[in-house]
mmCIF entry with sequence, helices, sheets and N, C-alpha, C, O atoms, coordinates in Angstrom:
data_MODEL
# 
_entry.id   MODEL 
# 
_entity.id                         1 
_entity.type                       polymer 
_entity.pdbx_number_of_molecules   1 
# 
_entity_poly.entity_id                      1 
_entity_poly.type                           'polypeptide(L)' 
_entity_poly.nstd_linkage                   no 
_entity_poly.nstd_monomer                   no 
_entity_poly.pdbx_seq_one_letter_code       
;(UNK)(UNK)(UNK)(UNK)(UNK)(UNK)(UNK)(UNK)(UNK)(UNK)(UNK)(UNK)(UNK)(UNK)(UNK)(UNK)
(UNK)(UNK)(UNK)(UNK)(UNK)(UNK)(UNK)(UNK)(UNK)(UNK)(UNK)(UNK)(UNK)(UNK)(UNK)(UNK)
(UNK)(UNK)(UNK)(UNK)(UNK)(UNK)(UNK)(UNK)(UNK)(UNK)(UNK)(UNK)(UNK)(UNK)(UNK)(UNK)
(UNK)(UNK)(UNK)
;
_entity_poly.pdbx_seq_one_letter_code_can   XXXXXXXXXXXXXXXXXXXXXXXXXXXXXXXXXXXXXXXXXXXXXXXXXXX 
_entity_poly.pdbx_strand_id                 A 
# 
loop_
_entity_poly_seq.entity_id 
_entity_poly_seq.num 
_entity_poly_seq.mon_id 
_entity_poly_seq.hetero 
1 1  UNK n 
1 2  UNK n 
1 3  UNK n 
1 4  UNK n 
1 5  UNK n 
1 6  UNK n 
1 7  UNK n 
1 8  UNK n 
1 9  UNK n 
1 10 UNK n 
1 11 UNK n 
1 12 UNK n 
1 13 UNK n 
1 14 UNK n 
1 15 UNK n 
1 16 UNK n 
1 17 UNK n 
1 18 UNK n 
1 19 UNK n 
1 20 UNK n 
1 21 UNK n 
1 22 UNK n 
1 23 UNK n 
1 24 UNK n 
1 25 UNK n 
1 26 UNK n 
1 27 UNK n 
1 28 UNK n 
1 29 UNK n 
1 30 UNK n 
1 31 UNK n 
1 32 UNK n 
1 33 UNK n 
1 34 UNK n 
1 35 UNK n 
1 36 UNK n 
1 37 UNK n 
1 38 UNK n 
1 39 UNK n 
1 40 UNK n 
1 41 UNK n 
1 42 UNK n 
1 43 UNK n 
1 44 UNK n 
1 45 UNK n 
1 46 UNK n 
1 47 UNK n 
1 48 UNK n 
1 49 UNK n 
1 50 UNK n 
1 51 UNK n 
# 
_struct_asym.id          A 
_struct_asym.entity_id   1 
# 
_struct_conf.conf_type_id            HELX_P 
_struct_conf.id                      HELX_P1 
_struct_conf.pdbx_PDB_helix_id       AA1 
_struct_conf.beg_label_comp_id       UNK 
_struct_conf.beg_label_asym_id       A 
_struct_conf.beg_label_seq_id        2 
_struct_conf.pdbx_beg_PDB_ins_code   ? 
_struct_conf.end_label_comp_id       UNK 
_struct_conf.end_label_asym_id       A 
_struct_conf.end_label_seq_id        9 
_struct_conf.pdbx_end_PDB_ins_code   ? 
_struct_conf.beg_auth_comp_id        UNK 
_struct_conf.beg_auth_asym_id        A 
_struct_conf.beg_auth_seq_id         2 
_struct_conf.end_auth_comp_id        UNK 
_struct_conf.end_auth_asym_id        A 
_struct_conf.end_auth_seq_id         9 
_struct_conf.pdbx_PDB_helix_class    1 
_struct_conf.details                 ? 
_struct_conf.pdbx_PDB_helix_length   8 
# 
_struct_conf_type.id          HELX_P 
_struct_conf_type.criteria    ? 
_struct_conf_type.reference   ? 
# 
_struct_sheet.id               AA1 
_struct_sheet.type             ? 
_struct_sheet.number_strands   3 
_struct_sheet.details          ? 
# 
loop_
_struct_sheet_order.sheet_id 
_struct_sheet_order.range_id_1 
_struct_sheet_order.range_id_2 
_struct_sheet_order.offset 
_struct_sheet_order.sense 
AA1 1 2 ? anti-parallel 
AA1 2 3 ? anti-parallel 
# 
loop_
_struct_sheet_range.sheet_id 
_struct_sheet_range.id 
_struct_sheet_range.beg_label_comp_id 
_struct_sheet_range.beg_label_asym_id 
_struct_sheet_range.beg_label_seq_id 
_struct_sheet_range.pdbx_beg_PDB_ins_code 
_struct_sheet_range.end_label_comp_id 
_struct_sheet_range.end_label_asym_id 
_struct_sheet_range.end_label_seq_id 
_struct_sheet_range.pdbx_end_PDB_ins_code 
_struct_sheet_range.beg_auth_comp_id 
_struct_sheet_range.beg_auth_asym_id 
_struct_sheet_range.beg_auth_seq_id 
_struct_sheet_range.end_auth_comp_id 
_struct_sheet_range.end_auth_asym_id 
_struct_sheet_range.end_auth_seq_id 
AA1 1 UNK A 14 ? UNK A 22 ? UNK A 14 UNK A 22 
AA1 2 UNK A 25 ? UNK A 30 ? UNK A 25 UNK A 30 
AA1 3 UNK A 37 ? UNK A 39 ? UNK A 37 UNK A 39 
# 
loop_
_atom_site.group_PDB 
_atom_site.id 
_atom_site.type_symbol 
_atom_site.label_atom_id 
_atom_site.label_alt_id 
_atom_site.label_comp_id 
_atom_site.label_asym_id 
_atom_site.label_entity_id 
_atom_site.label_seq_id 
_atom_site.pdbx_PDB_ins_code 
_atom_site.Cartn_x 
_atom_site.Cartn_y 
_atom_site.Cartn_z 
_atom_site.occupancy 
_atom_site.B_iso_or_equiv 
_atom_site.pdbx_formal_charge 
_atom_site.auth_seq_id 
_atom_site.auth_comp_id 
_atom_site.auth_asym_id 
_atom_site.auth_atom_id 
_atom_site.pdbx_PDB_model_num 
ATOM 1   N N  . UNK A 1 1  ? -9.237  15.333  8.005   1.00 0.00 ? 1  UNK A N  1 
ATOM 2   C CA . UNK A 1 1  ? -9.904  15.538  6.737   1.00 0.00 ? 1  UNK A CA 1 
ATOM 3   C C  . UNK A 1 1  ? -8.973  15.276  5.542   1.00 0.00 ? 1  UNK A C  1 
ATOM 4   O O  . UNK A 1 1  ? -9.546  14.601  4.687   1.00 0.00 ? 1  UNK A O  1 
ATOM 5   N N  . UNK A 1 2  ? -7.254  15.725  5.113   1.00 0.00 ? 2  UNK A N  1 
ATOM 6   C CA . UNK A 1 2  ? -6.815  15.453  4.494   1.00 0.00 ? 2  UNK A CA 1 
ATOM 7   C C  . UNK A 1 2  ? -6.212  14.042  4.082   1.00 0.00 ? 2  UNK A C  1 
ATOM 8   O O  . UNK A 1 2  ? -5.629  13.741  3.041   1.00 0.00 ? 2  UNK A O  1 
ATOM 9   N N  . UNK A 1 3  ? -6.503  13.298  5.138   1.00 0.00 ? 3  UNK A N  1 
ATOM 10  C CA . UNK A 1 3  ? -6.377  11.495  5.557   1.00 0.00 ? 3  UNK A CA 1 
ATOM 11  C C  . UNK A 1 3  ? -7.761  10.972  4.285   1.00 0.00 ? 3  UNK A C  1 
ATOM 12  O O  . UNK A 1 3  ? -7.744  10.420  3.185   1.00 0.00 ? 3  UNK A O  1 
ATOM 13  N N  . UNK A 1 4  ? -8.475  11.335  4.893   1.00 0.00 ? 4  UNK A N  1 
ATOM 14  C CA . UNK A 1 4  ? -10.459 10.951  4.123   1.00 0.00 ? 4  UNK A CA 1 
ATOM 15  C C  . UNK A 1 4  ? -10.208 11.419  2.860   1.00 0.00 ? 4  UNK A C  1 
ATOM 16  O O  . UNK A 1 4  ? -10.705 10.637  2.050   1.00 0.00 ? 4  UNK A O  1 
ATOM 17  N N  . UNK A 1 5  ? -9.514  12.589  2.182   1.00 0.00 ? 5  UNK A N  1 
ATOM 18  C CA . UNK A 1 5  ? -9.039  12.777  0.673   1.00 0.00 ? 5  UNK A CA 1 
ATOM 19  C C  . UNK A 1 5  ? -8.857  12.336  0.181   1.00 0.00 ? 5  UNK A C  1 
ATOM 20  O O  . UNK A 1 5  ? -9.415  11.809  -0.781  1.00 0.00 ? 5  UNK A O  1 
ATOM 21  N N  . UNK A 1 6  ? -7.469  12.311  0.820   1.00 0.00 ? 6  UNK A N  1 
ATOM 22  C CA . UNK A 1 6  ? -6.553  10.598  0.264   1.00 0.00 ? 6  UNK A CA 1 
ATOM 23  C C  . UNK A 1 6  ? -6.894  9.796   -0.055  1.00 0.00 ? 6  UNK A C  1 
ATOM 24  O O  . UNK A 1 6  ? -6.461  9.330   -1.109  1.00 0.00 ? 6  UNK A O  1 
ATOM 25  N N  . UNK A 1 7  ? -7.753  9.242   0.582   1.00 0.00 ? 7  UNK A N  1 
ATOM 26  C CA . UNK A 1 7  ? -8.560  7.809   0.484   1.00 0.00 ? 7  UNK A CA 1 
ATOM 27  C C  . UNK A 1 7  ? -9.690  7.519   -0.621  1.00 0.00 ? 7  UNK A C  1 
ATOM 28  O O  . UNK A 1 7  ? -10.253 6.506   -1.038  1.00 0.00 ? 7  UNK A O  1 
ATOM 29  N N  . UNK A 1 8  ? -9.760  9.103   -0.935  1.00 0.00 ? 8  UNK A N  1 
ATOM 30  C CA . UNK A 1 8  ? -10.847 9.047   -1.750  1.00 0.00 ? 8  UNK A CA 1 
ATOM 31  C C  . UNK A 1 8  ? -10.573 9.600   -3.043  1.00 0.00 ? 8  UNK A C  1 
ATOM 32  O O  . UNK A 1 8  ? -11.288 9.417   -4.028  1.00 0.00 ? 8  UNK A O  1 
ATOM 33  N N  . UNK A 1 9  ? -9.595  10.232  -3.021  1.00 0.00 ? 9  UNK A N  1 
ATOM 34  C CA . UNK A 1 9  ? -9.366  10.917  -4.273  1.00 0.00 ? 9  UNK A CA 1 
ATOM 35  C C  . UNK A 1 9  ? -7.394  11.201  -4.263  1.00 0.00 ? 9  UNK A C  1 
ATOM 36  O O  . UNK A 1 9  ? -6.895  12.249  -4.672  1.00 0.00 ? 9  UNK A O  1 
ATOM 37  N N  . UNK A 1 10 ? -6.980  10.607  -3.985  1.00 0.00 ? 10 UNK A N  1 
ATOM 38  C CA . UNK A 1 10 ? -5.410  10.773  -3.379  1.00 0.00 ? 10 UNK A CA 1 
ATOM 39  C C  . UNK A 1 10 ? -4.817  10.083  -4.434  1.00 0.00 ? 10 UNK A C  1 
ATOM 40  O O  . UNK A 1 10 ? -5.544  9.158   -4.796  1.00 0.00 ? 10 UNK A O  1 
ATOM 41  N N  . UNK A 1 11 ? -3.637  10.182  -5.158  1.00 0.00 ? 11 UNK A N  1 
ATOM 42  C CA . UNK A 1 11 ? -2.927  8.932   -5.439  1.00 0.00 ? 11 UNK A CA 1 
ATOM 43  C C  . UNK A 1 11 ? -1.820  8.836   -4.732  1.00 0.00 ? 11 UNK A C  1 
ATOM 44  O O  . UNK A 1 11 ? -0.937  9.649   -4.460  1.00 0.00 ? 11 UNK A O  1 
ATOM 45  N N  . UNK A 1 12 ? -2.123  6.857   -4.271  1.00 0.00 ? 12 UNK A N  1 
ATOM 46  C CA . UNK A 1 12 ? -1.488  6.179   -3.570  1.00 0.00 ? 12 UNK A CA 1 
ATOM 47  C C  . UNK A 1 12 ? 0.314   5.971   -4.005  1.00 0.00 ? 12 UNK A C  1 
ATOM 48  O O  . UNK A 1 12 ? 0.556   5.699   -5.181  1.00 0.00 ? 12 UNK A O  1 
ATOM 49  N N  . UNK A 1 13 ? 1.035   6.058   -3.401  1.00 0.00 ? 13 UNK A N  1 
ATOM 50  C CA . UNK A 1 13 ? 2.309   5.845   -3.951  1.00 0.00 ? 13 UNK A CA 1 
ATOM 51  C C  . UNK A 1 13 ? 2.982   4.941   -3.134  1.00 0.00 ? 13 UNK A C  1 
ATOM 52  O O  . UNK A 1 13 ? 3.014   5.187   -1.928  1.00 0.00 ? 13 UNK A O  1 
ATOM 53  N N  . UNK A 1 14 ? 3.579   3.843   -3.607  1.00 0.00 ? 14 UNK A N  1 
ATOM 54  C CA . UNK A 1 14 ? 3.780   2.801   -2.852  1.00 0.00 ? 14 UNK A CA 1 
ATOM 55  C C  . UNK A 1 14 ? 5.231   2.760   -1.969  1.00 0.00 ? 14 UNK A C  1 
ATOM 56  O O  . UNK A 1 14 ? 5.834   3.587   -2.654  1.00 0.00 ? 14 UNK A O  1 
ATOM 57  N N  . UNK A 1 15 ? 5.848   2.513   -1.307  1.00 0.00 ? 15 UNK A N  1 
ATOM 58  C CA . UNK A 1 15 ? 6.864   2.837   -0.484  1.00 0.00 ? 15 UNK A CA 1 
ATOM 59  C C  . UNK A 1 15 ? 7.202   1.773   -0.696  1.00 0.00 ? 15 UNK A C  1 
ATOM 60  O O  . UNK A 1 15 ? 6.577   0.746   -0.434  1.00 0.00 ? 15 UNK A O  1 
ATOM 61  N N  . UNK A 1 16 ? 8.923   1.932   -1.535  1.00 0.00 ? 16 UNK A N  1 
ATOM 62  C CA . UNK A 1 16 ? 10.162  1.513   -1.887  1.00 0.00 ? 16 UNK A CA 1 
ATOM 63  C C  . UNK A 1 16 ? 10.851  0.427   -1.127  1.00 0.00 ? 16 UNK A C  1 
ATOM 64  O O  . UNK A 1 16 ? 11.452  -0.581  -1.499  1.00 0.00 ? 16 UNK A O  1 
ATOM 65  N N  . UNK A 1 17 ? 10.555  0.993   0.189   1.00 0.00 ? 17 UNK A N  1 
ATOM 66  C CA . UNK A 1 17 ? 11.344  0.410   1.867   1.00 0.00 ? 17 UNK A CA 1 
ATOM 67  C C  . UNK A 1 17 ? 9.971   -1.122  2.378   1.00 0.00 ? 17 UNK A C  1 
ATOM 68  O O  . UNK A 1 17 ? 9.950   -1.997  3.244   1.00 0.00 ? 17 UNK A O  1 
ATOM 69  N N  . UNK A 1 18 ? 9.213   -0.771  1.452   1.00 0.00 ? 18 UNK A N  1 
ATOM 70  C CA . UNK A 1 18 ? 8.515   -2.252  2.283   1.00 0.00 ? 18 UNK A CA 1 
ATOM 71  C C  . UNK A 1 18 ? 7.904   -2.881  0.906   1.00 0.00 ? 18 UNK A C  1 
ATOM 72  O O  . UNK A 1 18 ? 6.810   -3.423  1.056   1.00 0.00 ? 18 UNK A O  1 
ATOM 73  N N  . UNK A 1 19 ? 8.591   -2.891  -0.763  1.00 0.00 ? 19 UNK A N  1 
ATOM 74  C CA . UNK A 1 19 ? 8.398   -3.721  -0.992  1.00 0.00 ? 19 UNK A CA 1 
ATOM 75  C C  . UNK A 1 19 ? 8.819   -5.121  -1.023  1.00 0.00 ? 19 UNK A C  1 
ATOM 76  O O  . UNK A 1 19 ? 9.940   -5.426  -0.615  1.00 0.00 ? 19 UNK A O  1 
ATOM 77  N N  . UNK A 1 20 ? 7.808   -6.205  -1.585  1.00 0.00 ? 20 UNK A N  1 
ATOM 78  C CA . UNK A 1 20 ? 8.174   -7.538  -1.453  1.00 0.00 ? 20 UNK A CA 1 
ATOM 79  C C  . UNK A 1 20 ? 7.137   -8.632  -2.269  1.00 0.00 ? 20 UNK A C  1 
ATOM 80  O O  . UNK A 1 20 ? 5.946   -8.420  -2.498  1.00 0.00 ? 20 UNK A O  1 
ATOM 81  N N  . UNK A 1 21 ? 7.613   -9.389  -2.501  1.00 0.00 ? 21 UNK A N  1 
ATOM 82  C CA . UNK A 1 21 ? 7.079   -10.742 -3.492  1.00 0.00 ? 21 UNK A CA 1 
ATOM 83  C C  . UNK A 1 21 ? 5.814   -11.123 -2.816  1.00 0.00 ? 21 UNK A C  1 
ATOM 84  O O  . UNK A 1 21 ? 6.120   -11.135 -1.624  1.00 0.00 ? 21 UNK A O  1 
ATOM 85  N N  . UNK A 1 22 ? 4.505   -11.455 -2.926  1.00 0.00 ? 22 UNK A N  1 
ATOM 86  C CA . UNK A 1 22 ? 3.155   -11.596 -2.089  1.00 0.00 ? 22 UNK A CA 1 
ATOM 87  C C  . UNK A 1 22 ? 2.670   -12.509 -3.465  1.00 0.00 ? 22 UNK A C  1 
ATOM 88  O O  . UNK A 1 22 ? 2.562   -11.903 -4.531  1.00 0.00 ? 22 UNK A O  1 
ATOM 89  N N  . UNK A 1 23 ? 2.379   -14.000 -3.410  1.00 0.00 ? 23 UNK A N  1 
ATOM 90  C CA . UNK A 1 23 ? 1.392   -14.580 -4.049  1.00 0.00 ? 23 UNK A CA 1 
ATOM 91  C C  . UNK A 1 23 ? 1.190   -14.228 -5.507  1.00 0.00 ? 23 UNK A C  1 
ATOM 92  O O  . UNK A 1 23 ? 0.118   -14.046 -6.083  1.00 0.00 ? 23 UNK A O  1 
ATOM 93  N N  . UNK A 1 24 ? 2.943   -14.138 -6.206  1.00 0.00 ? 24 UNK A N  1 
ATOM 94  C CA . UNK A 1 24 ? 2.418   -14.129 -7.659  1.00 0.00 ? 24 UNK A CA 1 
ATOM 95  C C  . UNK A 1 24 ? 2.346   -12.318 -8.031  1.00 0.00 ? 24 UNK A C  1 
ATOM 96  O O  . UNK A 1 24 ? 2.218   -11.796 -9.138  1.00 0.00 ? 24 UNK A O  1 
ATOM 97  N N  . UNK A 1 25 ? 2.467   -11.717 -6.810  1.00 0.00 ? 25 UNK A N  1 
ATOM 98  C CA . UNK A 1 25 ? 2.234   -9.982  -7.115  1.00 0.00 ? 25 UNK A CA 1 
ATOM 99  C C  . UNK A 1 25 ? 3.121   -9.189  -6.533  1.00 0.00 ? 25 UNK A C  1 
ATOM 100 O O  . UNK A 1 25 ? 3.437   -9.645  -5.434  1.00 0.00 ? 25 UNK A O  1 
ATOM 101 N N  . UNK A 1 26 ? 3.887   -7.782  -6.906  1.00 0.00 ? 26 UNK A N  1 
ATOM 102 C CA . UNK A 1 26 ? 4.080   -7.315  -5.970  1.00 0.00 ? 26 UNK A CA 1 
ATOM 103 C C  . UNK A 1 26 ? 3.505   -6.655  -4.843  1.00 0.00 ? 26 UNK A C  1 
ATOM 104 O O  . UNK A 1 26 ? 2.458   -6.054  -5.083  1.00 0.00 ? 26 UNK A O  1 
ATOM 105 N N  . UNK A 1 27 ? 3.966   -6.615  -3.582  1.00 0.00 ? 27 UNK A N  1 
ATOM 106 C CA . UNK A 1 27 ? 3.068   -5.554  -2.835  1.00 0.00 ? 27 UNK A CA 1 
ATOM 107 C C  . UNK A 1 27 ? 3.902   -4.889  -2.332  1.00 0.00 ? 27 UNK A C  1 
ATOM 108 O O  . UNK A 1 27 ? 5.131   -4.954  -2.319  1.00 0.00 ? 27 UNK A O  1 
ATOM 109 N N  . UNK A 1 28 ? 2.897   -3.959  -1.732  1.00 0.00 ? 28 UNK A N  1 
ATOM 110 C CA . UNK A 1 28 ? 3.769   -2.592  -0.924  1.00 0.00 ? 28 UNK A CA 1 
ATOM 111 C C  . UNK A 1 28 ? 3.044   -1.991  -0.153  1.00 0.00 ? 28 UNK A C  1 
ATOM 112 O O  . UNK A 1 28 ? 1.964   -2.579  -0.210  1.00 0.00 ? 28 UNK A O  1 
ATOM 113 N N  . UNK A 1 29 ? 2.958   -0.985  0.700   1.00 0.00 ? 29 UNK A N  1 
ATOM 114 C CA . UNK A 1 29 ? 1.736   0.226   1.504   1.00 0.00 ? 29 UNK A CA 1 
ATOM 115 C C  . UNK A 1 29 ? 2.215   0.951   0.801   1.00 0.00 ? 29 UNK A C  1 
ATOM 116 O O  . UNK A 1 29 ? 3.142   0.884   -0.008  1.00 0.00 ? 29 UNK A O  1 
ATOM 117 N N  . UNK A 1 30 ? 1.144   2.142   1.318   1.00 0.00 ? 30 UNK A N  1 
ATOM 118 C CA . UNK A 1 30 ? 1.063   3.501   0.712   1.00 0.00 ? 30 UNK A CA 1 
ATOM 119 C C  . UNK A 1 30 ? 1.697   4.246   1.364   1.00 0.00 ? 30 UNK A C  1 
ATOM 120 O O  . UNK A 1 30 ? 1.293   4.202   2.526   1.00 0.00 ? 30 UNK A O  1 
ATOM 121 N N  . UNK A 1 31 ? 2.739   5.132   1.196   1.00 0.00 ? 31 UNK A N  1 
ATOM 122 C CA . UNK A 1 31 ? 3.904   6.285   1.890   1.00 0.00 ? 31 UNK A CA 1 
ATOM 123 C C  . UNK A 1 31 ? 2.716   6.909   3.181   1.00 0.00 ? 31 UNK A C  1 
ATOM 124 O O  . UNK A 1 31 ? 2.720   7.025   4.406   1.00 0.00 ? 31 UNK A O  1 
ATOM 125 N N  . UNK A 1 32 ? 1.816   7.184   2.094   1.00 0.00 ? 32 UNK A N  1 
ATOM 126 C CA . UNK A 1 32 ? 0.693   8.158   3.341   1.00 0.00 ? 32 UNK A CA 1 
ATOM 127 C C  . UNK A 1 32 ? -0.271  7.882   4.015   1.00 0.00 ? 32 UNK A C  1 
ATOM 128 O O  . UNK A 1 32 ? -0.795  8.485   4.952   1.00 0.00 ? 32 UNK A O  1 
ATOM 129 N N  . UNK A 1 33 ? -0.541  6.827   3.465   1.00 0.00 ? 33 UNK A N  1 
ATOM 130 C CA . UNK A 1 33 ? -2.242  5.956   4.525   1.00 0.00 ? 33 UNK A CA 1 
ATOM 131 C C  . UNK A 1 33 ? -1.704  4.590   4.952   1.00 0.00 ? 33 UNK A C  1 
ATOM 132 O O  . UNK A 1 33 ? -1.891  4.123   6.076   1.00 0.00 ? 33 UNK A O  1 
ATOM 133 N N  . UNK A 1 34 ? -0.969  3.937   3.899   1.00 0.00 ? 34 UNK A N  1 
ATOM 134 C CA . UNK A 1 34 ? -0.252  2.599   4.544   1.00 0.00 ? 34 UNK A CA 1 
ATOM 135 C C  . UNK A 1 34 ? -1.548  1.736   4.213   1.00 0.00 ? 34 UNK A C  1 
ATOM 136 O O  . UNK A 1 34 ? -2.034  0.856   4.924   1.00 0.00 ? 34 UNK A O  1 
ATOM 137 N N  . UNK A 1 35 ? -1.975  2.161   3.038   1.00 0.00 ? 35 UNK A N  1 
ATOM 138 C CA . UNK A 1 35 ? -3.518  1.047   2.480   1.00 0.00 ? 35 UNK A CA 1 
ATOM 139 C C  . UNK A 1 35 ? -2.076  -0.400  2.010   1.00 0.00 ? 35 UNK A C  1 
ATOM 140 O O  . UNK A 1 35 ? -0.916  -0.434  1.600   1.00 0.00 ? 35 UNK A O  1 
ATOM 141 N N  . UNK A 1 36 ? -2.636  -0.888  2.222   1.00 0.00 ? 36 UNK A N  1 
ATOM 142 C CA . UNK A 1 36 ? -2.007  -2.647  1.156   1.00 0.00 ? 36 UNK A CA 1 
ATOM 143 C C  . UNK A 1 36 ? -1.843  -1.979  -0.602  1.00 0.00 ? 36 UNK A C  1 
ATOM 144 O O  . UNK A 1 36 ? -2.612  -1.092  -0.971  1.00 0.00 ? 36 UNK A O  1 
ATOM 145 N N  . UNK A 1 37 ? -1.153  -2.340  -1.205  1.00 0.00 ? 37 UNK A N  1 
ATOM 146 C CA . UNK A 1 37 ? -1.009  -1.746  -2.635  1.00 0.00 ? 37 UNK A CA 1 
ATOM 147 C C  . UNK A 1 37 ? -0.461  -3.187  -3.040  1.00 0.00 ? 37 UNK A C  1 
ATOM 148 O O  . UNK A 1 37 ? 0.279   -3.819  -2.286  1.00 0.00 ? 37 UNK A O  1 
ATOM 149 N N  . UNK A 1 38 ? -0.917  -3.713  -4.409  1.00 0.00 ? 38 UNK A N  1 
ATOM 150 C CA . UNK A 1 38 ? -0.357  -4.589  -4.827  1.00 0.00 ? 38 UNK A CA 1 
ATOM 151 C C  . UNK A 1 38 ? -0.139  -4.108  -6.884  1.00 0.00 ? 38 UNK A C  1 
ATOM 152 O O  . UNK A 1 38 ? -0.867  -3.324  -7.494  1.00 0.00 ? 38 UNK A O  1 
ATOM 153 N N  . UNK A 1 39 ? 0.931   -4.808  -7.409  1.00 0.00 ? 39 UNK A N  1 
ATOM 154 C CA . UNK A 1 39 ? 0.752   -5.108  -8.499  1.00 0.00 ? 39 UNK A CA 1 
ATOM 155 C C  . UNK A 1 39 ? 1.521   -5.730  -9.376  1.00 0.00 ? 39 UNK A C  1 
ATOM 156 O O  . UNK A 1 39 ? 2.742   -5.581  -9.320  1.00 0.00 ? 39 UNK A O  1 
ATOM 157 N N  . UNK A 1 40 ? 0.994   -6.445  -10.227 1.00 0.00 ? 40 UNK A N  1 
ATOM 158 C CA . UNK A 1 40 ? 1.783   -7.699  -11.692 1.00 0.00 ? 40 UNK A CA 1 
ATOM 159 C C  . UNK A 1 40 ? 2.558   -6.856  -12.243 1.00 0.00 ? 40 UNK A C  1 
ATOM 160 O O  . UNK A 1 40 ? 2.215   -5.706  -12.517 1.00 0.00 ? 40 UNK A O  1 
ATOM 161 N N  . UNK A 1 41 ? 4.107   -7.524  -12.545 1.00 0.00 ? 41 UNK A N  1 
ATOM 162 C CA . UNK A 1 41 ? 4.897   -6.885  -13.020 1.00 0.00 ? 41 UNK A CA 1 
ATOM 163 C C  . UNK A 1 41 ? 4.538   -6.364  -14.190 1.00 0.00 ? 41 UNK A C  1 
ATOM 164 O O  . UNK A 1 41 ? 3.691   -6.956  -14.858 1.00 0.00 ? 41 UNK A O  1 
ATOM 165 N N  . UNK A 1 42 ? 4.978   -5.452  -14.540 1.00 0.00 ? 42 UNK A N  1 
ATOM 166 C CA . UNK A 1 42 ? 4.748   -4.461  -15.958 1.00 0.00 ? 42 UNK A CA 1 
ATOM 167 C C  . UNK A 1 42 ? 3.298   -3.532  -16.297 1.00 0.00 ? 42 UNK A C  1 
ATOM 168 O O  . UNK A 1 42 ? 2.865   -2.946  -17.289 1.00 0.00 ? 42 UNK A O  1 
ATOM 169 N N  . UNK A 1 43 ? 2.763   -3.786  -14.709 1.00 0.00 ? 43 UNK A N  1 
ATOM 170 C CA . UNK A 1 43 ? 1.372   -3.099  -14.538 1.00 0.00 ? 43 UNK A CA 1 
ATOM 171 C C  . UNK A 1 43 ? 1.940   -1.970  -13.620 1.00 0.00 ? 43 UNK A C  1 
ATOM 172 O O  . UNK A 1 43 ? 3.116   -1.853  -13.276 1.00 0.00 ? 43 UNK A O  1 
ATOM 173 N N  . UNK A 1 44 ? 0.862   -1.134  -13.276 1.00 0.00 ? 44 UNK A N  1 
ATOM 174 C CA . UNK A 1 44 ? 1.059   0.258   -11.855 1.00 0.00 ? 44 UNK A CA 1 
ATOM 175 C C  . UNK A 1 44 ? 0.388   -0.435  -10.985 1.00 0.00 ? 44 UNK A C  1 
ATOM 176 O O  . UNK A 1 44 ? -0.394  -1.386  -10.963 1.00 0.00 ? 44 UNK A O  1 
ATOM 177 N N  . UNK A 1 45 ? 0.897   0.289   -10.274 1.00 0.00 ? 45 UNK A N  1 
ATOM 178 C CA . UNK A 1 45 ? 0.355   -0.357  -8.499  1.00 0.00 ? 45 UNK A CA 1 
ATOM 179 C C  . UNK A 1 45 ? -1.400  -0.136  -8.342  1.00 0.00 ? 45 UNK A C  1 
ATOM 180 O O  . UNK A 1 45 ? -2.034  0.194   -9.344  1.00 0.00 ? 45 UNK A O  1 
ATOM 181 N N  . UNK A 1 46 ? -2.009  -0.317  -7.194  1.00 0.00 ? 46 UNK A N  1 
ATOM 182 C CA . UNK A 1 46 ? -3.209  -0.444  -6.993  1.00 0.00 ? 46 UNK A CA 1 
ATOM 183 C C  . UNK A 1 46 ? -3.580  -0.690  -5.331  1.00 0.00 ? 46 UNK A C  1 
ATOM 184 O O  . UNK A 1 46 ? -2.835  -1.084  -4.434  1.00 0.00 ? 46 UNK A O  1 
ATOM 185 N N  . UNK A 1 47 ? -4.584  -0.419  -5.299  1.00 0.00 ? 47 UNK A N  1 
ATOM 186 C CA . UNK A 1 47 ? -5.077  -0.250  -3.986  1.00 0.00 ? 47 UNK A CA 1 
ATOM 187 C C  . UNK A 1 47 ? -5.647  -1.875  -3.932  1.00 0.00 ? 47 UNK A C  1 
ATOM 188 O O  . UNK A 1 47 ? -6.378  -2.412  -4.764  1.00 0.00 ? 47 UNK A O  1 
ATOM 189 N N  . UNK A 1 48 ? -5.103  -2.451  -2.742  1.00 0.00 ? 48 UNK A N  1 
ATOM 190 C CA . UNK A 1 48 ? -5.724  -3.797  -2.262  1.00 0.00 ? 48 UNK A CA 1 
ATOM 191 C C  . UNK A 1 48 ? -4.804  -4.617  -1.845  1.00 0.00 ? 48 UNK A C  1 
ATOM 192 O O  . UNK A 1 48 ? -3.676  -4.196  -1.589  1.00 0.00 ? 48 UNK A O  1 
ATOM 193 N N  . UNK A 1 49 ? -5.223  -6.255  -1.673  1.00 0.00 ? 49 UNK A N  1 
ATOM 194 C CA . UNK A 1 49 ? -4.527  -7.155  -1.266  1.00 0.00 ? 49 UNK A CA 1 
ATOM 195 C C  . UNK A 1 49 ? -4.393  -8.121  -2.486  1.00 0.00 ? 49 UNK A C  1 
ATOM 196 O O  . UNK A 1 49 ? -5.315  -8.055  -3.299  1.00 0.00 ? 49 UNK A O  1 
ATOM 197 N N  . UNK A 1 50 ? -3.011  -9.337  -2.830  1.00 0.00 ? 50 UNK A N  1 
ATOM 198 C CA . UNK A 1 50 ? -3.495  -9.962  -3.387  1.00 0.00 ? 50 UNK A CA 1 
ATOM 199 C C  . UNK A 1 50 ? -3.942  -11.233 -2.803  1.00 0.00 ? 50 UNK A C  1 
ATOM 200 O O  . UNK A 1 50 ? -3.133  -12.088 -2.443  1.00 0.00 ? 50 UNK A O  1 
ATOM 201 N N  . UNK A 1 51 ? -5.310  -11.386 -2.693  1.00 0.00 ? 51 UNK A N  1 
ATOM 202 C CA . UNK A 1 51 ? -6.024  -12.406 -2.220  1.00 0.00 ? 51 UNK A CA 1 
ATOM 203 C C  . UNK A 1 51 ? -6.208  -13.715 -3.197  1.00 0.00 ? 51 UNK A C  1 
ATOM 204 O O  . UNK A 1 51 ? -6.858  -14.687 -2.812  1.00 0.00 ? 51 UNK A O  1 
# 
């Protein structure tokens, strides 16, 4: 149940140890669910891929 929170109402925090350069964005996972997190420099991170 505290997994399904997260997901729904959690903020995501991106883990330090797996970022990297992805298509123009940064990306990263999330410390606690390991969702995809991406984001443009001088922006905050975000839930997704950059596709």
């Amino acid at each position: 149940m505290p997994d399904l929170l997260h997901r729904l109402f959690g903020t995501h925090v991106a883990d330090p140890a797996s970022n990297h350069w992805d298509r123009g964005h940064f990306a990263s996972k999330c410390v606690r669910c390991g969702r995809h997190m991406i984001r443009l420099p001088g922006l905050p991170w975000r839930v997704g891929r950059a596709d």
